[in-house]
C-alpha positions in Angstrom: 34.7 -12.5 -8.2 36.4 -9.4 -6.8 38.5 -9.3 -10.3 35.7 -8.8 -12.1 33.9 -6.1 -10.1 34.3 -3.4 -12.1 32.9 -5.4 -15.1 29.8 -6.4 -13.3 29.1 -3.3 -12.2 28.4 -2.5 -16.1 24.4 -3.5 -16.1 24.9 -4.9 -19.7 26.6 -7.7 -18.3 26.0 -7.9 -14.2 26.4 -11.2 -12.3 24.3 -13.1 -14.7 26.8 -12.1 -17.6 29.8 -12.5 -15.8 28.9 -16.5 -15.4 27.9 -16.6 -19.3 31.4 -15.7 -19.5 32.9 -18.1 -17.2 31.2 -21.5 -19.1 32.2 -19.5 -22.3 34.5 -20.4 -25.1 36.3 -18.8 -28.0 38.2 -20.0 -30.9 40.7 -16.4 -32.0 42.5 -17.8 -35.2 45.8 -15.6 -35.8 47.9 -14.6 -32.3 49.4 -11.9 -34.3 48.4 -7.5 -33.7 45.1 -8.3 -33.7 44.7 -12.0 -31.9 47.3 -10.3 -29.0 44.9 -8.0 -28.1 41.3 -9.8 -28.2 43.2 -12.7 -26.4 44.4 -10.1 -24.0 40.7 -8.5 -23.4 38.6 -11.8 -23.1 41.4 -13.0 -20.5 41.0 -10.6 -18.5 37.4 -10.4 -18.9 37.0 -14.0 -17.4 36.0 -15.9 -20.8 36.3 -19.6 -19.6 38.0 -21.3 -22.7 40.3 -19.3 -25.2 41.9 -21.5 -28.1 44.4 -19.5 -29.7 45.7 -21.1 -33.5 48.5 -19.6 -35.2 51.6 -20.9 -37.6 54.1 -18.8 -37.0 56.6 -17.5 -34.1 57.7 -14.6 -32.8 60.4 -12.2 -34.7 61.4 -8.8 -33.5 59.3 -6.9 -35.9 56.0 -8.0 -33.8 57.2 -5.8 -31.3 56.1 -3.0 -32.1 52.6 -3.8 -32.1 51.9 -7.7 -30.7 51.0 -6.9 -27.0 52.4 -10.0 -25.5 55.3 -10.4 -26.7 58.3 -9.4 -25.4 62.1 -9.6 -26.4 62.8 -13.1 -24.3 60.2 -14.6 -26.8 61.5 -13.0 -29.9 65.1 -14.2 -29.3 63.7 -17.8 -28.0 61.7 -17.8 -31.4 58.7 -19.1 -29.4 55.7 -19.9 -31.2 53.2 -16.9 -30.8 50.5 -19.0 -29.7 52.6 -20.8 -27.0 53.8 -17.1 -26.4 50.6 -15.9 -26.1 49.7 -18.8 -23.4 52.1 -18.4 -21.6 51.9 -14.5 -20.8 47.9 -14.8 -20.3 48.0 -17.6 -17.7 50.0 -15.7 -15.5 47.6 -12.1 -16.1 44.6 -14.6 -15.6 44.9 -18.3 -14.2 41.2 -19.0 -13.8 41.3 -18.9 -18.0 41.6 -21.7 -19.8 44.3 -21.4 -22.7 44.8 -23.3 -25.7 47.3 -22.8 -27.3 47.7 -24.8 -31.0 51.0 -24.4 -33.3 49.3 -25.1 -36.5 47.9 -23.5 -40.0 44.0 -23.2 -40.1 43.0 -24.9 -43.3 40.3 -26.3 -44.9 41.5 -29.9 -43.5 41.8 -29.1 -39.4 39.3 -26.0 -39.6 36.4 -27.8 -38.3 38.6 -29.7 -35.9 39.6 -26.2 -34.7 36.3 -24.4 -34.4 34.6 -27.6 -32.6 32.9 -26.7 -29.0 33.5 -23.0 -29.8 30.9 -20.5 -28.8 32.4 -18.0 -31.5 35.6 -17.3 -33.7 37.1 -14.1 -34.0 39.3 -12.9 -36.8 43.2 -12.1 -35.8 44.7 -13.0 -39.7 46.2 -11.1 -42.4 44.6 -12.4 -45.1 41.4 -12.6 -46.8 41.8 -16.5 -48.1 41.7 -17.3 -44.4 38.9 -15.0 -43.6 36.9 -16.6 -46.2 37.4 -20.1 -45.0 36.3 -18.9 -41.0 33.3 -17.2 -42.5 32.8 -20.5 -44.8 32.9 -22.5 -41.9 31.1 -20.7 -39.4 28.2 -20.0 -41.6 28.3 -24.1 -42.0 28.7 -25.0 -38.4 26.1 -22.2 -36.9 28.9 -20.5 -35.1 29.3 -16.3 -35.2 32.6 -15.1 -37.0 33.6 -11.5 -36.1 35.6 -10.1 -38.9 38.5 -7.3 -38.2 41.5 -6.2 -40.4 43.9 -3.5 -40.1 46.5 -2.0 -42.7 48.4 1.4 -42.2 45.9 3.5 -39.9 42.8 1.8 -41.6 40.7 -0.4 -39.6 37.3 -2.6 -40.8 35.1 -4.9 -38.5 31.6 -6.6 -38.3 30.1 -9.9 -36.6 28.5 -12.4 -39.1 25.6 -14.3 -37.1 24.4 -17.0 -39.1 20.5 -17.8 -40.0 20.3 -13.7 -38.9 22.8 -11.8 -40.9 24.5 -11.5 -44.1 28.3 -13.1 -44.5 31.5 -11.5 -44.9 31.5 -12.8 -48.6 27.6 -10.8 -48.9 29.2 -7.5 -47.5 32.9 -7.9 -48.7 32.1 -10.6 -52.4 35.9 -9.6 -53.8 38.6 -8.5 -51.5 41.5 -8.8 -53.6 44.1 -6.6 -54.6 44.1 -4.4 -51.4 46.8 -2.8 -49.4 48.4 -4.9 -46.7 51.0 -4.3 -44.0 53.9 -5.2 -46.8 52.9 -2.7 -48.6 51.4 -0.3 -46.5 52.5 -0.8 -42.8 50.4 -0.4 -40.1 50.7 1.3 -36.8 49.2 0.1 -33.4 46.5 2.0 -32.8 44.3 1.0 -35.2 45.4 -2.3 -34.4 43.9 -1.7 -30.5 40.9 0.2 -32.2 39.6 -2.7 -34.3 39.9 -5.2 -31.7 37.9 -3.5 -29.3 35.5 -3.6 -31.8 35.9 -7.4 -31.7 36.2 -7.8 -28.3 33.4 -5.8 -27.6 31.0 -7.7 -29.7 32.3 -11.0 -28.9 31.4 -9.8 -24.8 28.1 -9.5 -25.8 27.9 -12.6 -27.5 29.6 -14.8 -24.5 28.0 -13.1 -21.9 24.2 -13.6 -23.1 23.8 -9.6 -24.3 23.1 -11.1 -28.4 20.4 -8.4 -28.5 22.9 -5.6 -28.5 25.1 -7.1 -31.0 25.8 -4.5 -33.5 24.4 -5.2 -37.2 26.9 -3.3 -39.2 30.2 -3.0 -41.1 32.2 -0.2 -39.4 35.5 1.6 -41.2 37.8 3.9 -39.0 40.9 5.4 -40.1 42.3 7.0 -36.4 45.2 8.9 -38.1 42.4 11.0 -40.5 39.9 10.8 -37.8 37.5 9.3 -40.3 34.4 6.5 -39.5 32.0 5.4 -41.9 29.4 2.4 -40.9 27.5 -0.1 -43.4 24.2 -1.2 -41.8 23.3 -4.9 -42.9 21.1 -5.2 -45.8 19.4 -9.1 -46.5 21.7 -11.3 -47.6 22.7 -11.6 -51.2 21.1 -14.0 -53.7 24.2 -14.3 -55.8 26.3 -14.9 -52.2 27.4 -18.5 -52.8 27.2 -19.0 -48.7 23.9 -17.0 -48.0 22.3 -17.4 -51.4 23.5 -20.9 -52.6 24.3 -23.2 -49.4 27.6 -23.4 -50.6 31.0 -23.0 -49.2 33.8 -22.3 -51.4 36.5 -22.1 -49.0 35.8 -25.9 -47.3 35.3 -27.8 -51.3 38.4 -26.4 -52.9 41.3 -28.2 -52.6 43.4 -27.8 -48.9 45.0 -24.7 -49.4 48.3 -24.2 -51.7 51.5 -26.1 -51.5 53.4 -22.9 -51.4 51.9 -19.7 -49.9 53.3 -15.9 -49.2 52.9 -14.6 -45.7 51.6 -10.9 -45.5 54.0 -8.3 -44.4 57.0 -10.9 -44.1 59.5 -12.3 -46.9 58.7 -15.3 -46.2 56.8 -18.4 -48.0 55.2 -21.2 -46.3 55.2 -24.6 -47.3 52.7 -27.4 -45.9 55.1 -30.3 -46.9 52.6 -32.7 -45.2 54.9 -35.4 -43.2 56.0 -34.8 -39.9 59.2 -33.3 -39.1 60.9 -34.6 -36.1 63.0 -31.4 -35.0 66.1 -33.6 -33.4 66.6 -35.6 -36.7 66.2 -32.6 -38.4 68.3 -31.2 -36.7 71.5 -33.3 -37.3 70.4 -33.8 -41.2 70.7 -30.1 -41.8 73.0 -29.3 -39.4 76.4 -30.4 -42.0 75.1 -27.6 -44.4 73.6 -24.7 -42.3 73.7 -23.4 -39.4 71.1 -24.8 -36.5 69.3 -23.7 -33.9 66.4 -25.3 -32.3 63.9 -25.2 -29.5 61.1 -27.5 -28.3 58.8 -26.2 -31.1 60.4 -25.2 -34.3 63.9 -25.6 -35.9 66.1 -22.6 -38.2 68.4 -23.4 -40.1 70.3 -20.3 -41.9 71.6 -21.5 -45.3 74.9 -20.2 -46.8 72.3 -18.4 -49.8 71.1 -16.0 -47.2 67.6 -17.7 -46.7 66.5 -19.4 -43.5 64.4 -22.4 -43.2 62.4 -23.1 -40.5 60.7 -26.6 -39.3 57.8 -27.2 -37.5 56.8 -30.7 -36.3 54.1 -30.9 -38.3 55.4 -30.6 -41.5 55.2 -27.3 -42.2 58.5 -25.1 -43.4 59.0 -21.6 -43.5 61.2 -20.4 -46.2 62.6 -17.0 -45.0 64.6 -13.9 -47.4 62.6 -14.7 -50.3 59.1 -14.0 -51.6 59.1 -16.3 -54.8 57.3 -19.4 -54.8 59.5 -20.9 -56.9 62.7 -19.9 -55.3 60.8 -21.6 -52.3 60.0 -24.7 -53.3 63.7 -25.7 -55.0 65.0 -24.8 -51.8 62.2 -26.9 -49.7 62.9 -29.7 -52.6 67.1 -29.1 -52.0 67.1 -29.5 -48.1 63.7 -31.2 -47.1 62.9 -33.3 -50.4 59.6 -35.0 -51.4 
């Protein structure tokens, strides 16, 4: 345990919390800014099981802020959650690493979050963070909430059956700034996830007590914070106040969906897509590349498509869904 000495010599968490830690498990959904660095912290605190979900693969522009990554993995076009394995097996071995190269969705969700102690928040979105705080609230699991967008940062653990939800605190979070629009720099990116990290620690390691019961807002370039203590939940909150959850009975997700801060739509086509036959249909009438988990293929228009195995296509250098899909429907069919 000599790897963790410094951490157990924090009374909070001592022996006893170090082996919480060690039978622990964590579901971080998004291996982007934010899921690099929770993944990165709970590794190297000694969590026992991380599963790490995530879509999409690593591009040059992650550089700048996505821990883990490095240029080998942006020109291989690795998956980031396979990226993300990779490096944080070899910073901690004793760690169990998931790593899953899929969209969370109403349909796998509960597949996902299943055996998890708790689920923390690395997307870019608020449709997704909706459907974790749905499902958590559903399954009795805690959801810790974090976003960050230019130097702006907002995070707060959800406990079911003792606090309110993300949909109580935050009912309509449309319409706001995000990294396309925006940017974002690092260190917010690093500040809200040691928020996360830091509640999920207490969480894992048996400290619940100390967990914070608040929404905190930090802006590190204005020097700003501002914190939202819990109220009861809301009546009118279709999760707290109803027993409903939106996010789980409306239809799986859309056919055709923008990705924040990249132009790029995603498709979920639905059928598998084996990458080698792929590979020699588009090969005639774009040019190919492919490795053992995803396939690019840059078409003569300028856009790029790329393939996953599980039916899922990237449609790269354009932002409309329309211009998406008639290229999906050209090249892919169905």
């Amino acid at each position: 345990m000599d790897r963790y000495s410094r951490q157990m010599l924090f009374s909070p968490i001592g022996n006893e919390g170090q082996q919480s830690l060690r039978s622990s498990s964590a579901l971080i959904v998004g291996v982007g800014a934010l899921g690099n660095a929770i993944a990165n912290h709970l590794a190297r605190a000694g969590a026992g099981t991380l599963r790490l979900v995530d879509r999409d693969y690593v591009e040059w522009s992650n550089l700048g802020r996505q821990s883990l990554f490095d240029e080998r993995d942006a020109r291989a076009a690795l998956p980031k959650a396979v990226a993300a394995e990779r490096k944080l097996s070899a910073i901690n071995s004793e760690v169990h690493i998931e790593a899953v190269v899929a969209d969370a969705t109403a349909l796998t969700i509960s597949d996902l979050i299943d055996g998890m102690d708790i689920v923390l928040d690395g997307t870019d979105n608020f449709a997704s963070r909706y459907l974790l705080n749905d499902t958590c609230f559903k399954h009795g699991v805690p959801f810790v909430y974090g976003g960050a967008v230019a130097s702006r940062g907002m995070s707060a653990p959800f406990v079911p059956g003792e606090t309110p939800c993300l949909r109580c605190m935050l009912p309509d979070a449309s319409g706001g700034a995000t990294c396309d629009t925006a940017g974002v720099i690092s260190p917010i990116v690093d500040l809200v996830a040691a928020y996360q990290s830091a509640e999920a620690l207490k969480w894992l390691s048996g400290r619940r007590e100390s967990m914070r019961r608040s929404l905190v807002t930090v802006d590190i370039w204005a020097g700003s914070y501002y914190e939202v203590k819990f109220g009861s939940p809301r009546e009118s909150c279709p999760v707290c106040g109803k027993g409903e959850f939106p996010a789980l009975e409306a239809a799986v997700g859309e056919e055709a969906v923008s990705l924040c801060g990249r132009e790029t739509v995603q498709i979920s086509g639905g059928a598998p897509l084996p990458l080698e036959e792929w590979e020699g249909r588009l090969s005639p009438v774009a040019s190919v590349s492919r490795n053992p988990f995803l396939l690019r293929a840059e078409l003569s228009s300028g856009e790029r498509l790329v393939l996953f195995p599980d039916g899922r296509v990237l449609v790269q250098g354009t932002t409309d869904p329309v211009r998406a899909k008639s290229l999906y429907s050209r090249y892919i069919g169905n």
